[in-house]
C-alpha positions as CSV (number, residue, x, y, z in Angstrom):
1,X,0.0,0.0,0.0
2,X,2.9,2.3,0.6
3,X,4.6,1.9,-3.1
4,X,1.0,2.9,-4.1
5,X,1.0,6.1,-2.0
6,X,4.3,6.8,-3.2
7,X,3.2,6.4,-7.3
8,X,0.6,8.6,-6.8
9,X,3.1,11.4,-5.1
10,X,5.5,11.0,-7.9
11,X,2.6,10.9,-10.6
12,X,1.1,13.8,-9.4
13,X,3.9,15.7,-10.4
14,X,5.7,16.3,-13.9
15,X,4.6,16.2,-17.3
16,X,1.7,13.9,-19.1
17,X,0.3,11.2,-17.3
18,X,-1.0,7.7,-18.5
19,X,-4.9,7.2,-18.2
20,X,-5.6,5.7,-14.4
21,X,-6.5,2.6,-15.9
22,X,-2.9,2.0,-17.5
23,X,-1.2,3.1,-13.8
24,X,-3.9,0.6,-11.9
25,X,-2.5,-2.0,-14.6
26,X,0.8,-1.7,-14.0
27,X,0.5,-1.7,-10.7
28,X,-1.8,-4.9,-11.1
29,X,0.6,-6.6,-12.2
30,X,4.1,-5.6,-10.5
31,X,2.0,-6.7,-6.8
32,X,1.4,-10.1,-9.1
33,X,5.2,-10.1,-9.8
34,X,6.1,-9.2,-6.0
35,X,3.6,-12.2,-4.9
36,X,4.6,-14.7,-7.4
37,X,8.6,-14.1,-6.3
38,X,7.8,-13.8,-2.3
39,X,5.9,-17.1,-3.0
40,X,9.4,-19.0,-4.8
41,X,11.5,-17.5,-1.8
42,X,9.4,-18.7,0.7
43,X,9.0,-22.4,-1.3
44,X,13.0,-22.1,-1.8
45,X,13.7,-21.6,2.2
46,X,11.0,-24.0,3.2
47,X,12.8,-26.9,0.6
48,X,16.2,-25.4,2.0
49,X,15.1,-26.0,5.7
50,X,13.4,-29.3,5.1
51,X,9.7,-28.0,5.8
52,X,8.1,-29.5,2.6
């Protein structure tokens, strides 16, 4: 929720923006990115540490 706070501040200023819907997107799918890698970390440690 923070990085999304801290788009907004930096897309608020400058020059020509994208349409909300193309930001929204973006950030749609960097979170899905975030998630998917957390998700291989955690799997990787839990392998590494005998747990699965």
């Amino acid at each position: 929720m923070a990085s999304l706070m801290l788009l907004m501040t930096i897309s608020a200023c400058g020059g020509p923006q994208d349409p909300a819907a193309n930001q929204v997107n973006r950030l749609l799918v960097g979170d899905y990115k975030i998630d998917r890698i957390l998700k291989e970390i955690t799997h990787h440690e839990q392998d590494r540490n005998g747990l699965v």
